[in-house]
Each structure stands twice: as C-alpha cells, then as structure tokens.
C-alpha positions in Angstrom: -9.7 16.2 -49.8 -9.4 19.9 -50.5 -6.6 21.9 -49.1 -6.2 24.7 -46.9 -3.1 27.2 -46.2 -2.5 30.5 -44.1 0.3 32.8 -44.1 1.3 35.7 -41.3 4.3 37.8 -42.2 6.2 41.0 -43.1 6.0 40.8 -47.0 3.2 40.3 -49.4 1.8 36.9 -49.0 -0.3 36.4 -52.6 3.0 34.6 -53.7 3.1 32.0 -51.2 -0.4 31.7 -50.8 -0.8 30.5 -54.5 3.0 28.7 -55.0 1.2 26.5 -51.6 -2.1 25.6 -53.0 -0.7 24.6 -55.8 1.7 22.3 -54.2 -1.9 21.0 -52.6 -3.8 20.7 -55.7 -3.1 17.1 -55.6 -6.3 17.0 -52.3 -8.7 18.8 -55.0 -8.4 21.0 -58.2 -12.3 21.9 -58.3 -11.8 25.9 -57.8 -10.0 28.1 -55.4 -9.5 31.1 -53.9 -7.7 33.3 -51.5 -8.6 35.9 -48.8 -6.4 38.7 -47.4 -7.1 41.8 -45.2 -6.9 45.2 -47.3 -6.9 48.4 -45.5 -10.0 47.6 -43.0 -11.3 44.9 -45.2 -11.2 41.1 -46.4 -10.6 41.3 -49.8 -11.6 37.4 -51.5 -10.5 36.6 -55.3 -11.6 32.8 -55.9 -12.8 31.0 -59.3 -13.7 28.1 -60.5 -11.3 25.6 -62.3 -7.6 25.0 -61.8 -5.6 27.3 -60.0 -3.6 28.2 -63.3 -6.5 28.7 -65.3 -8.8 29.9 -62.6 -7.9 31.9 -59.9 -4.4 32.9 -61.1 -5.9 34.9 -63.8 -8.4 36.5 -61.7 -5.4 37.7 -59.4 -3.4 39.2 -62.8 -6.3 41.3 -63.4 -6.6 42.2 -59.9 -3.1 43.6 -59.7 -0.1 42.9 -57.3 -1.3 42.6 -53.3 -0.3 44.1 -50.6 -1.9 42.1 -47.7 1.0 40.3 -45.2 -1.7 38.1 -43.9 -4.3 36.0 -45.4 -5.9 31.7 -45.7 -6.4 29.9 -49.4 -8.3 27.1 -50.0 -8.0 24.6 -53.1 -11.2 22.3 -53.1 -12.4 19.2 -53.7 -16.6 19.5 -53.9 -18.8 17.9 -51.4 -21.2 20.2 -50.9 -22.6 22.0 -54.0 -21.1 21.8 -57.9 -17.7 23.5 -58.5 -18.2 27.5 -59.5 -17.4 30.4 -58.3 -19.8 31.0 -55.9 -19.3 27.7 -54.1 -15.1 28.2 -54.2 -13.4 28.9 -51.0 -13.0 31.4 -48.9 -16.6 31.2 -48.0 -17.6 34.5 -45.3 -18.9 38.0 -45.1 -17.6 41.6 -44.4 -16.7 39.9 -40.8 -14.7 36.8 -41.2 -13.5 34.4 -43.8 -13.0 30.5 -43.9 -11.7 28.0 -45.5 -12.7 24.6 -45.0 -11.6 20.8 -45.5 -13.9 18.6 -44.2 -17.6 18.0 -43.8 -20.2 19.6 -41.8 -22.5 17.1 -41.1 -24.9 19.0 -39.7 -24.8 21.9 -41.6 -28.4 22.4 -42.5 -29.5 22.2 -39.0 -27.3 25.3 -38.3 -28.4 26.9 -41.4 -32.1 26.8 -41.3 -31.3 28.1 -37.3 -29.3 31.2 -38.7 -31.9 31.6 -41.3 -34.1 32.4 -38.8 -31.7 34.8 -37.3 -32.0 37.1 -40.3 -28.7 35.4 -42.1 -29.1 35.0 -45.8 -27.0 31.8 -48.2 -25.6 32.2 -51.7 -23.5 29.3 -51.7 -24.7 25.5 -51.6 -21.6 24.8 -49.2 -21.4 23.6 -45.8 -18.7 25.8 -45.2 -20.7 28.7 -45.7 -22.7 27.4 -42.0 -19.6 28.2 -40.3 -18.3 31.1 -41.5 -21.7 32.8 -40.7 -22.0 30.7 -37.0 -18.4 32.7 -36.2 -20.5 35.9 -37.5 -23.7 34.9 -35.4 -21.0 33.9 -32.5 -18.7 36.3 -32.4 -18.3 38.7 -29.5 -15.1 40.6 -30.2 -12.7 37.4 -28.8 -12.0 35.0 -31.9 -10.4 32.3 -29.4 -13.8 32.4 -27.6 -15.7 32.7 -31.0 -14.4 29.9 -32.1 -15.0 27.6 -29.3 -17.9 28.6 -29.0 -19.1 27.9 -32.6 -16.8 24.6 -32.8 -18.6 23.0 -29.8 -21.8 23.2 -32.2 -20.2 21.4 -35.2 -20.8 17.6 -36.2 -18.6 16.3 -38.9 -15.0 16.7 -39.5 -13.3 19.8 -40.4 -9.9 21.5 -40.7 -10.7 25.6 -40.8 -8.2 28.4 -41.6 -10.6 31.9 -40.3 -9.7 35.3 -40.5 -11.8 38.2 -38.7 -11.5 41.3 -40.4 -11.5 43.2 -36.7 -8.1 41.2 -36.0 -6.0 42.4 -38.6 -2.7 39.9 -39.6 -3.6 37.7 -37.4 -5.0 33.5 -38.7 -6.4 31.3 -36.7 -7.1 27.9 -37.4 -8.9 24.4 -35.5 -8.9 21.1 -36.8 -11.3 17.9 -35.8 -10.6 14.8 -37.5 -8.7 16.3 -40.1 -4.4 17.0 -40.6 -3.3 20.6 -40.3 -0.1 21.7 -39.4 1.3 25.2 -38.5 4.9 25.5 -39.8 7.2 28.0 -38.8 9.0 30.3 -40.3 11.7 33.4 -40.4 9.6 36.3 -40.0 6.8 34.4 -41.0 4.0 32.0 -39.9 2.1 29.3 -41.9 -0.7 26.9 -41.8 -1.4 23.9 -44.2 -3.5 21.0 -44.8 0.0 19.1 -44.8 4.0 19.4 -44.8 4.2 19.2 -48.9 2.6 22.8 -49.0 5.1 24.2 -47.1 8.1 22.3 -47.3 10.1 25.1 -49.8 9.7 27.2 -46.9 10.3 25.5 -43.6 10.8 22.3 -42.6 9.6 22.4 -38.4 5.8 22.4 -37.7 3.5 22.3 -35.0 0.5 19.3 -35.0 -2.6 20.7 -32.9 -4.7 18.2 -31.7 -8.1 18.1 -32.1 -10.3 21.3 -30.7 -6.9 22.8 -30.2 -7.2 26.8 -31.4 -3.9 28.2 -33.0 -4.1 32.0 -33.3 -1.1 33.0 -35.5 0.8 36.0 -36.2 4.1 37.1 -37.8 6.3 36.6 -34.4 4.7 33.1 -33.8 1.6 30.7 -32.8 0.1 30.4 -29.6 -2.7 27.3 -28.8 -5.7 27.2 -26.8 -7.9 24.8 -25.5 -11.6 24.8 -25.9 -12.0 26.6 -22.4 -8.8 29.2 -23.4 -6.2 27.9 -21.6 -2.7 28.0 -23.4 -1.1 25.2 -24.3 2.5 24.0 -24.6 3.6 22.2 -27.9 6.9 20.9 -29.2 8.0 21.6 -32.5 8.3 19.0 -35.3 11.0 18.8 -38.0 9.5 17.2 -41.4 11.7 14.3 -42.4 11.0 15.1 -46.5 13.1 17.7 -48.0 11.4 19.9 -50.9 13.1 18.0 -53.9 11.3 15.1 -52.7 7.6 17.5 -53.2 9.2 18.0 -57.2 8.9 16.7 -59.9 12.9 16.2 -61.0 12.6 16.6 -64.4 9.9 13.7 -64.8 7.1 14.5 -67.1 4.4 13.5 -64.2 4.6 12.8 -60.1 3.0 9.9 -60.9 5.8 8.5 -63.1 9.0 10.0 -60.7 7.2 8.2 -57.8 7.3 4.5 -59.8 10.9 5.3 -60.5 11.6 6.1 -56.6 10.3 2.8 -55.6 13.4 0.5 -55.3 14.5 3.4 -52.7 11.3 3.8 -51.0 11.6 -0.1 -50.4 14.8 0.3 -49.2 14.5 3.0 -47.0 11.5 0.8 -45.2 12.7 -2.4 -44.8 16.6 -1.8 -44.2 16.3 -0.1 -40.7 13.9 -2.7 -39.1 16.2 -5.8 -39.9 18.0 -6.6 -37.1 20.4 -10.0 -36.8 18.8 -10.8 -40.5 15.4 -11.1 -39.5 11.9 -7.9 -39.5 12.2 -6.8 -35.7 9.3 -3.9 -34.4 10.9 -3.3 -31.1 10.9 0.7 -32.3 7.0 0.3 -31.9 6.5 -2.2 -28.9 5.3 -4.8 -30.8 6.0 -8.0 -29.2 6.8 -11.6 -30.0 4.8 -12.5 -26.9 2.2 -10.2 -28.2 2.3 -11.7 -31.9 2.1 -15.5 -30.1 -1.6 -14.5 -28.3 -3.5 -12.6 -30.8 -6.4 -14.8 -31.9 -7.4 -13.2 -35.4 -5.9 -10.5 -37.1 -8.0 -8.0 -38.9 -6.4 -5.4 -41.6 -8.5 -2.4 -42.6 -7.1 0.4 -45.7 -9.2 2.1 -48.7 -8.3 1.9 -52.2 -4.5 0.6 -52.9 -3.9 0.5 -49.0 -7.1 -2.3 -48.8 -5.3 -4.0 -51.4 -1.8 -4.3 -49.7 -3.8 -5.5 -47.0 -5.3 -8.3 -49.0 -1.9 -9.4 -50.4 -0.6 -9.4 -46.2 -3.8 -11.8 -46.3 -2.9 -14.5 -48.5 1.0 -14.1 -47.1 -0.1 -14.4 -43.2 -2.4 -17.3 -43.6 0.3 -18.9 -45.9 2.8 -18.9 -43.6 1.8 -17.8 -40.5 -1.5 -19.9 -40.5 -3.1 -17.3 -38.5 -7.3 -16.2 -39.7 -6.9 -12.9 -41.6 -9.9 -10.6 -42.2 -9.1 -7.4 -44.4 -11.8 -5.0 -44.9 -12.4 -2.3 -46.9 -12.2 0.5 -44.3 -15.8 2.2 -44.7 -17.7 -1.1 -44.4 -15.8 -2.1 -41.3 -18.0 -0.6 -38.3 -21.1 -0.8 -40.3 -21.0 -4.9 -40.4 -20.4 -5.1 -36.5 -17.3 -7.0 -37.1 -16.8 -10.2 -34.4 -13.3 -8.6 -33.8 -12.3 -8.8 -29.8 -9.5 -7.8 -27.5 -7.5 -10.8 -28.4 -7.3 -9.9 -31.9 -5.2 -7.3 -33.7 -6.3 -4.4 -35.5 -3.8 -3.5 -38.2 -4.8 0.0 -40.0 -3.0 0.6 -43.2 -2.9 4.8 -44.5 -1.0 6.6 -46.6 -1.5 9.9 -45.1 -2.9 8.7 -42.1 -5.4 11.0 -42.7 -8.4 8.9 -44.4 -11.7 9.2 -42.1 -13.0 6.3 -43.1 -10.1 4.0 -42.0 -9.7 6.3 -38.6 -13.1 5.8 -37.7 -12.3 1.6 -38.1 -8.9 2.5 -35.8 -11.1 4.5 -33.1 -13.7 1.3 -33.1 -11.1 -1.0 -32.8 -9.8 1.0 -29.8 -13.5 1.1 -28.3 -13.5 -3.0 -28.3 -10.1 -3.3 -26.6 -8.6 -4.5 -29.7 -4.6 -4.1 -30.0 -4.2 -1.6 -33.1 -0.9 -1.6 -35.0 -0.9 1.8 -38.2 1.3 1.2 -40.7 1.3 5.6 -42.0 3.8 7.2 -44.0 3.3 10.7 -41.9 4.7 11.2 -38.7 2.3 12.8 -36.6 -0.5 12.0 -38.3 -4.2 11.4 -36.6 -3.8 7.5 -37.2 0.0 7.7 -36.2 -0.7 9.1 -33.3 -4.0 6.9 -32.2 -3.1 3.8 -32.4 -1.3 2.0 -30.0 1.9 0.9 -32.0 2.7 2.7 -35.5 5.4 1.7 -37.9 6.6 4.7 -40.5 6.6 4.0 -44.0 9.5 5.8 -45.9 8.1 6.6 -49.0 8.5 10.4 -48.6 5.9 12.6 -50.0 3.3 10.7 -52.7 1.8 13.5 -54.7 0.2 12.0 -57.4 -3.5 10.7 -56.9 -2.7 7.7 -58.2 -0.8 6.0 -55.3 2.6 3.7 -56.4 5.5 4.0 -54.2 3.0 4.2 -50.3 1.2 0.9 -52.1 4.5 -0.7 -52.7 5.9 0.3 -49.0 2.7 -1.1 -48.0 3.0 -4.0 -48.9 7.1 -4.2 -47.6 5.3 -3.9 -44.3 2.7 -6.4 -44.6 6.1 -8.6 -45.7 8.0 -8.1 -42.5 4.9 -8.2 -40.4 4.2 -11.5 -42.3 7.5 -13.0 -41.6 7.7 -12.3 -38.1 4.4 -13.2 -37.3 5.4 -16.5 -38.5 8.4 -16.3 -36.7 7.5 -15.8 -33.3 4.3 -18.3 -33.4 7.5 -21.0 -34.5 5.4 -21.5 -37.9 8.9 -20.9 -39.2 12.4 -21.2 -37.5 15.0 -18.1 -37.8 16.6 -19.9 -40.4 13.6 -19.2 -43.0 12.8 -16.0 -41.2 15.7 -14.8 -42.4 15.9 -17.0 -46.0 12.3 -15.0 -46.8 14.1 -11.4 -45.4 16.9 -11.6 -47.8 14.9 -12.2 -50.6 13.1 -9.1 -49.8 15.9 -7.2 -49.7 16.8 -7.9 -53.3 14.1 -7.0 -54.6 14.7 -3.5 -54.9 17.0 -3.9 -57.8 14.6 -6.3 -59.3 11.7 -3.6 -59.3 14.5 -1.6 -61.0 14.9 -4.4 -63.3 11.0 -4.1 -64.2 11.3 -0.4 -64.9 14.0 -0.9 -67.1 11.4 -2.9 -69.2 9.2 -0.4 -70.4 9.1 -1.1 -74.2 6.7 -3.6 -73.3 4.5 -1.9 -71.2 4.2 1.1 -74.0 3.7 -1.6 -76.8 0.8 -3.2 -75.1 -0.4 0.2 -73.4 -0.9 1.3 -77.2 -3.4 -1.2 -77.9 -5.4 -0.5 -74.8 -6.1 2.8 -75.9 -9.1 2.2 -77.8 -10.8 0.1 -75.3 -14.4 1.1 -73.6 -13.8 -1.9 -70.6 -11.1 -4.5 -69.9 -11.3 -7.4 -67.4 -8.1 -8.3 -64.8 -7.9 -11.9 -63.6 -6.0 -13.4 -61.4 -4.9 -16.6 -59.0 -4.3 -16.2 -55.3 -1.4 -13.8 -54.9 -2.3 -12.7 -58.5 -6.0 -12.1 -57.9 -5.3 -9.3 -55.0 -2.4 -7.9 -57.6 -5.2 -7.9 -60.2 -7.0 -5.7 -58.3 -4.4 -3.0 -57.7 -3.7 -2.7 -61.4 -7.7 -2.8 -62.2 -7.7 0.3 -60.3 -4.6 1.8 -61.4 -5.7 1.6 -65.2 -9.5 3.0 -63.9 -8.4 6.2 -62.2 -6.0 7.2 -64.6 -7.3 5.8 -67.6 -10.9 6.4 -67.4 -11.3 3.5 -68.8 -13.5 1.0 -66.9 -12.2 -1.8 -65.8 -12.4 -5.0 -63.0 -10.8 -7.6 -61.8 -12.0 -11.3 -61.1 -10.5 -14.4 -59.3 -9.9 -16.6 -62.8 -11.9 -19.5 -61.6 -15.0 -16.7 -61.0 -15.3 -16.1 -64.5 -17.5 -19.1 -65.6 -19.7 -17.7 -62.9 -21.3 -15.0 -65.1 -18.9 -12.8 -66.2 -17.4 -14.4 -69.0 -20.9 -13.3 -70.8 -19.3 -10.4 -71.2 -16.2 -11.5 -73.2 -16.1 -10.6 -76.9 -13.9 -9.4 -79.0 -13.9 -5.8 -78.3 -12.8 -6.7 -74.8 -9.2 -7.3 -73.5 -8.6 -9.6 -70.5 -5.2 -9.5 -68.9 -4.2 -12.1 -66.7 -1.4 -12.0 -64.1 -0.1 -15.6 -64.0 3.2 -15.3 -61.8 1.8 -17.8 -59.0 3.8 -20.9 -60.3 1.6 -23.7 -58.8 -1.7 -22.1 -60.0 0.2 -21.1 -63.2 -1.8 -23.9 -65.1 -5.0 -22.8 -64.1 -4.7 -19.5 -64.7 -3.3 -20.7 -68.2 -6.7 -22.1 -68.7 -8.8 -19.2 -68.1 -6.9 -17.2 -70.7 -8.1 -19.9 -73.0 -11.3 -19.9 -72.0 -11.4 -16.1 -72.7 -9.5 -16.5 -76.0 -11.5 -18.5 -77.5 -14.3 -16.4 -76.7 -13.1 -14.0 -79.3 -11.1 -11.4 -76.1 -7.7 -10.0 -76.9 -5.2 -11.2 -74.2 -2.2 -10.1 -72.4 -0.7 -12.5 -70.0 1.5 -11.2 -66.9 4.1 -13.9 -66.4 7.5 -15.0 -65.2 10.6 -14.9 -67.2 10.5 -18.4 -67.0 6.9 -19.1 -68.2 6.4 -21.4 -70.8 3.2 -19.6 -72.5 1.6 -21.1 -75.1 1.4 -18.1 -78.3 -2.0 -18.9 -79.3 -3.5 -18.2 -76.3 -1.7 -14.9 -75.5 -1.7 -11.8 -78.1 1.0 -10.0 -75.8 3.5 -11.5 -72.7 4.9 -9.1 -70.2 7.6 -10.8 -68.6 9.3 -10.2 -65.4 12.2 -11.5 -63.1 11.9 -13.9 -61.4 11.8 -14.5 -57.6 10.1 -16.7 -54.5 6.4 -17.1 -55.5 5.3 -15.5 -52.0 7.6 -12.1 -53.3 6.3 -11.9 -56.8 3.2 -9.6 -55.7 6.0 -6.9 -55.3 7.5 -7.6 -59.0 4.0 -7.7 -60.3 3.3 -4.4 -59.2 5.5 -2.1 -61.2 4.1 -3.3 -64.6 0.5 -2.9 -63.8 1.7 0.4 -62.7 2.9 1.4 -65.6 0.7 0.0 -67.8 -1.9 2.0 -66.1 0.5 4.8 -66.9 1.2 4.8 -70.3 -2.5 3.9 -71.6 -3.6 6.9 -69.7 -0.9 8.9 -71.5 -1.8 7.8 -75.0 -5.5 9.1 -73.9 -4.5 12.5 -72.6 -5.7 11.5 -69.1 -4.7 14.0 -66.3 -2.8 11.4 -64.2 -1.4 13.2 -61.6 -4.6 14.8 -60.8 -7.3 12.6 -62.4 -11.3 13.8 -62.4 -13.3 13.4 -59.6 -10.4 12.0 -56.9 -9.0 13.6 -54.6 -5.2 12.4 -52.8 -6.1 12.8 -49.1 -9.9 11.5 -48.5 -10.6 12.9 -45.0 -14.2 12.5 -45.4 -16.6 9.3 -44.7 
C-alpha cells in the first residue's frame, strides 16, 4: 500500500521521480506528489487523482525542474479521504516525508505537538511525523530521525528530506519493504525493485530502524545509536521487460499468459532424481517425518493456495492441516506448538498481516517455512526456511501468475510431505511430479480457449450478484475465481461448498442470478451435478466448469467451459486459468479498471 521513491543525482530528477511512481501506482492510485529542493527551499507539487490526470498536469503548469534531489509518494488512503491536502509529501518549510505505512499512534503525538504550538491541515498520520522531525530536529538528520523513530508505533517506510541538507534523502523503514538502488551518478530509493528496475538492477535492503542518508556518490547506513553499518549489495533477478506490459492491453492479462513459464521456472529447479527436493532451504525429510500439525497462513489468493495445499496434504500426506486467513491468526490464540510447522504464503512478502502470523509463529517455537516471490523480503528473510517463487514481477492488483506459483509450491511440498512420512513410495512421488510438470502446456492449452470464456463473460455483464459452488478441490478453486470476478468486476459475488447451499443460501436463487459451478473433481462430479439442478430449477442461469470428458446433462447447464484433462489432485491448477479469465473479460465488457481496481491496493503492508 502506497509507494514511495527518492532520487539523488547530477541531472534533473522530476523525470524519474514521476516515470517511478508510476511504475508503483499498482500499491495505490489515490493522489500523489513529489518534493524537491529549489534554491534554499522544498518545493511540493501533489494532487489528487491519478498520476496522469493529477499530478502530471500540475507539474506541466509548473514548468520544467531543476532540482537533482527530491522523494515522491503515490498513495493508497488510510488516514483521511483522497485530496490534495491529504496527498503526499506531507511537511513544512523544514522537512518533507513521504510515508507508506501506518502510524498507530499518531494522534497521541499529535495532540502532544499541538500543545507545542504545531498547527494540522491534513487528516493524515503522516503529517505526525513530518512535524515530530521538525519538533526533533537539532541540525543532525541521522540523530533527528532516531530520535523521532524510537517514538513511532505502527509500521512505516519514510523517504525525508530537510531543507538545511540540500541533495541529500534519507530514508528508515519498520515493518515495511524499501530498497535503495544504485545507480551511475545517481542514487535511488523505492518501495520495491519494479520502480526502479529501467534504471538499475543492484539494491541495498536496510533492515528495520536502519537510517540510509543518500547522496549522488552513494548511501551510507546507520543504526539507531549512529553507528555505520556495512551492507552487501543485491542484484534484482527481474529484468525491466518483465515490469512491461509487452504489447498486452492490461498487466493483468500478460501476467495469465506468462503462467505456463512462471510454473516452469518454479518447479523445474527443485526436482531432483524425479521427485520435489528443498535441500536449497534446509528443509528436511527428518524434519517433514516429526511435525505434528501443519498450519498455512496467506491473505486473499495466497489464503486460497493455501487451502487447495489443504485438501492435497491431508489427501495424501494424511497429515492435520489448518490454513488461516492471515489477520485472524494471532487473534484466535491458535493451539499451534513447536512440533508443528508454520508455512507463510506472500506474494511480496511484504503483507503485515501474514508477517505478524510469521513473527507469532516464531515466538511459540514453531518451525516456519515462506513460500515469497521477492528475495529479500521481510518474510523471506524471517522465517527460518524460504522457498522463491519465480513468477517475476506481478503488477496487476488482481494476482494470477504468484496464485498459480503458489499453488506449484503447495504441490511439491504436498508430494514430498507424503514422501518422506512413506504415505507414498518414490515411485508415486515421482508419478504425481511428472504430471506436474506437464501442466504447463496444458495451462497453455486453456488460454488458447478463450472464445469460451468471452462468450460466457458477455452474459455476466449484466449481473448485480452471482454465486460460485464448488466440491472439495473445486470448492477452494471456487473461491479464487469468486474473488477474481469481485475485484475486477465489481460485481458481487461468493462462493459456497455445493452441499451448503440448501443451508440457506439457495433463498437467494432466482432468475436474475447466475451460479457457476466448477465440477472437475470426478468422484464428486455427481454431486456437484445435482446442485446445478437444484439451482436450475430454481429459475438461476448456470455455467458449469467441467472436464473435457464430462458427460453434462444440457438442461441443466446454459453454458460448459471445458478444459483438459488431467489427475483429479492437478485439476485445481487447470481450473484456475478459466476463472481467471472469466474474471477478465466480464470486467472488460464493464469498463472496470483491472489492473488497478477501486479501493485495492497490490502490496497491503498494513494490519
């Protein structure tokens, strides 16, 4: 949520400062802004709306700038409603900041510099810590900073400038990514490596209280007591094509179409003689035999992988599975011990909620295995074991190719699980591996297929609320496309095990409301069958979701999307690509913003 970026150099910075947020608009598109030193002063241009339509006329009117130095902010609101006044940078005459994160505490520091004489115009929490610098500062900005930092309570990544320190950034982070990347002449700072990627690919990660005080010639760090500190520079595995579009109308669309090779890239390097190894991590056979419980914990899409891992472990690993949605988890005191393992799913290894279940997990002794697609990330680099996800860069909201990785992991990890507890010999260790590996060119195979997603898309359009329903395997799929069609579509939608309907929902069946059902689970086929009677006959329009091979009776389905066939356990991966693009082209026949839909944000690094 929101991004942040800072630039140190020889030339003009306004260019990069607004080609970067844009490539961050993805974490929030509510308003943004931009600071810069001119002459002996902090010059601030910021506006409300998208940076096209917002802030890059404000900066056209403003004329060309000069400044070499200068932070940018592109928000997502939390505190206060999107305008101009609430935009980043938020400051004074002294020093400007820009903010992701939340202050929890905000309003105790305001109402203390209140009474210090300090007067608000913003509703924003940032606003508390640009004037605490002010209140702190004492001609050092290392020593500001600590100082003010050690009296914060939340989560925050902060880009500052002070107008007595001219081309000079300095930035801290708590709980939330920033990188400083470095380049020829030049020195940056970003929320993360998709900003900056058309510029330079090596990077530093501060750790947490860690203060970077940049200039053109470099970074130096400091801890909270001002000692320097060493770090070793990064080089970003993503190259900028991957952060493009590539002549597809929407991220969102490109990203379905790089699945196959996202799969690929994530399963193929951890097979070894035919079967998942995680030797690169140090996870254990012995280690996999003594766990008592495992317990998986994601948000959104990454909750979802985690529930079809569910139904695959306790299938054939016959080991208890609990998978939790990430901000419940510490709340409900969960019974898990230091014989269980802790598996934390994340995209950007960013998302607060699911750290704060990883740190938890750590505080009960509990093993902890991250399955991240960013190197370097916070949750990478808590937990005890972390496996890389190759998606490369996801910039749409709507997550597609991280979900599908995802899941690849909770595969492997599934399989070997099984494997070492001798629930399953090598033989079918590697039997279930190799069908895994084909089905990258069957998820091609479903892509290819998209007549039929646009034909039934088109008679979506129209609908105020749809119901997704499901079996087993196709109950937790049901509930990744349910929230596919809902963030892109607008569109309201939910999803409901198929025998739950008769429980009280069906009383909301007419004929204004589609149901579609995903019926790929062969041995629950029938039953699933039977709810889309049950639903048809109750007046509902009805697409089924079904195997090549299924024998579907036409006069209980309107539409049948069909897809290739493959093991039973596998089909969750097939599955996924229609939903996904059913989600995608209904929300294009609305005019839905899908790479950037209302309201969401791409990274959520608040609780």
């Amino acid at each position: 949520m929101c991004g942040i970026v800072g630039c140190v150099g020889e030339k003009p910075c306004e260019s990069f400062l607004v080609n970067s947020l844009k490539n961050l608009e993805y974490r929030g598109y509510d308003s943004a802004g931009i600071a810069v030193f001119e002459g002996d002063k902090i010059k601030t241009v910021k506006a409300k709306g998208s940076i096209g339509n917002g802030l890059v006329p404000k900066l056209e009117a403003e004329g060309s700038l000069k400044a070499v130095a200068g932070i940018g902010h592109t928000r997502w609101a939390t505190h206060g409603e999107p305008s101009d006044i609430n935009a980043h940078p938020q400051g004074n005459a002294r020093v400007s900041v820009v903010h992701n994160g939340i202050i929890e505490n905000y309003r105790k520091i305001k109402k203390f510099l209140m009474g210090k004489g300090y007067t608000f115009e913003s509703q924003t929490d940032t606003e508390s810590v640009a004037k605490l610098l002010d209140y702190s500062y004492n001609g050092n900005p290392v020593e500001t900073i600590a100082s003010a930092i050690t009296q914060l309570e939340g989560a925050y990544s902060l880009g500052i400038i002070f107008r007595e320190h001219k081309n000079k950034v300095y930035a801290v982070r708590k709980e939330c990514p920033l990188i400083i990347g470095i380049g020829k002449g030049e020195m940056y700072l970003a929320s993360d490596m998709t900003a900056i990627l058309e510029y330079t690919k090596e990077y530093y990660t501060p750790e947490a209280g860690e203060i970077a005080e940049v200039t053109k010639d470099g970074v130096t760090f400091y801890d909270i007591h001002g000692n320097v500190v060493e770090k070793e520079i990064q080089i970003a595995e993503w190259d900028v094509t991957a952060a493009q579009k590539g002549g597809y109308e929407h991220f969102m669309l490109k990203e379905i179409h790089e699945q196959p090779a996202a799969l690929k890239n994530t399963v193929t390097p951890r097979i070894s003689d035919g079967v998942p190894s995680f030797e690169e991590c140090g996870l254990t056979d012995e280690m996999l035999r003594n766990y008592k419980n495992i317990y998986i914990v994601g948000c959104g899409s990454a909750m979802h992988a985690g529930m079809v891992g569910k139904y695959v472990i306790e299938d054939i690993a016959r080991i208890p599975v609990t998978v939790d949605i990430a901000s419940e988890f510490k709340y409900r005191k969960p019974l898990i011990t230091k014989d269980d393992l802790l598996v934390i799913i994340s995209q950007s290894g960013e998302t607060a909620d699911t750290l704060s279940a990883l740190k938890l997990g750590k505080e009960i002794g509990a093993d902890t295995l991250a399955a991240v697609n960013v190197s370097g990330s916070s949750i990478d680099r808590e937990a005890k074991m972390s496996v890389k996800t190759l998606a490369g860069p996801e910039i749409s909201v709507c997550s597609t190719k991280a979900y599908m990785v995802q899941c690849a992991f909770m595969y492997m990890f599934a399989f070997r699980l099984a494997y070492a507890r001798g629930r399953i010999d090598k033989a079918k260790c590697a039997e279930y591996t190799e069908k895994l590996l084909q089905i990258p060119e069957l998820i091609q195979e479903c892509i290819n297929r998209k007549e039929q997603y646009q034909r039934v898309a088109s008679k979506l359009v129209n609908a105020s609320s749809l119901l997704y329903i499901g079996r087993g395997l196709d109950y937790a799929l049901s509930m990744e496309g349910s929230l596919k069609l809902k963030e892109i579509s607008y569109i309201h939608s939910e999803s409901y095990a198929g025998g739950e309907l008769k429980h009280g929902t069906i009383s909301l069946v007419d004929e204004e409301m589609p149901v579609i059902a995903v019926a790929t689970q062969t041995s629950l086929y029938s039953k699933t069958a039977g709810n889309v009677e049950q639903v048809k006959s109750r007046g509902a329009k009805t697409i089924v979701i079904c195997r090549d091979s299924a024998d579907v009776n036409p006069n209980i389905a309107d539409y049948i999307i069909r897809l290739p066939e493959t093991d039973d356990l596998l089909m969750p991966l097939v599955t996924a690509v229609p939903l996904q693009l059913l989600a995608y082209y209904t929300a294009l026949d609305r005019q839905c913003s899908i790479d950037k839909p209302r309201n969401l944000a791409k990274s959520v690094t608040v609780e």
